[in-house]
Residue, then its C-alpha position, 0 to 999 in steps of 0.5 A: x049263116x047267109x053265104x059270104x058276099x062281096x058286100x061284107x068284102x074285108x081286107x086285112x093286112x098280116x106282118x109274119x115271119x117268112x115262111x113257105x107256108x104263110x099264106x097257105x095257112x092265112x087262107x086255111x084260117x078264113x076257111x075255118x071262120x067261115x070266110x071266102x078268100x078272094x086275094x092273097x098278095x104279098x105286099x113285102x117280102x124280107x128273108x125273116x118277115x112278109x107283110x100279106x094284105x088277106x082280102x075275103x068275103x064276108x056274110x054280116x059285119x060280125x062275120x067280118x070280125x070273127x074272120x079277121x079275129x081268126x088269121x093270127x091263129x094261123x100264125x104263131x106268136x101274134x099279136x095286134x100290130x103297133x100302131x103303125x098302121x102298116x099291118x092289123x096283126x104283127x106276127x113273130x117267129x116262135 
């Protein structure tokens, strides 16, 4: 596989429960696809959810897919978000 590149650079937007833990476990999951984190900004923060935009370098755009298919594994109980268009992943408390 050819190393990640900011031309294959994604920006995926996450909605999870709040937790201590959130975006440690965002970035573990692009590691494990593969990916190179670059940001992890908190957009919002409430006392029982967060929105994360998660933005990673990617090598192809199939990598890209595969990365961004791999953050809701990361949090529990996700699901593709309405459609809003406010967050790719909606993700509850378990």
């Amino acid at each position: 596989m050819a190393n990640p590149s900011p031309g294959y650079s994604i920006t995926v937007r996450v909605e999870a429960p709040s937790s201590y833990q959130v975006t440690s476990e965002l970035a573990a999951a692009v590691g494990a696809a593969g990916g190179q984190v670059t940001a992890l900004d908190v957009v919002e923060s409430h006392a029982d959810r967060m929105i994360v935009d998660v933005t990673a370098n990617t090598s192809s755009p199939e990598h890209a897919d595969r990365v961004a298919d791999a953050i809701p594994s990361a949090v529990s109980a996700c699901s593709p978000a309405p459609a809003s268009g406010r967050a790719r992943w909606a993700c509850a408390t378990a």
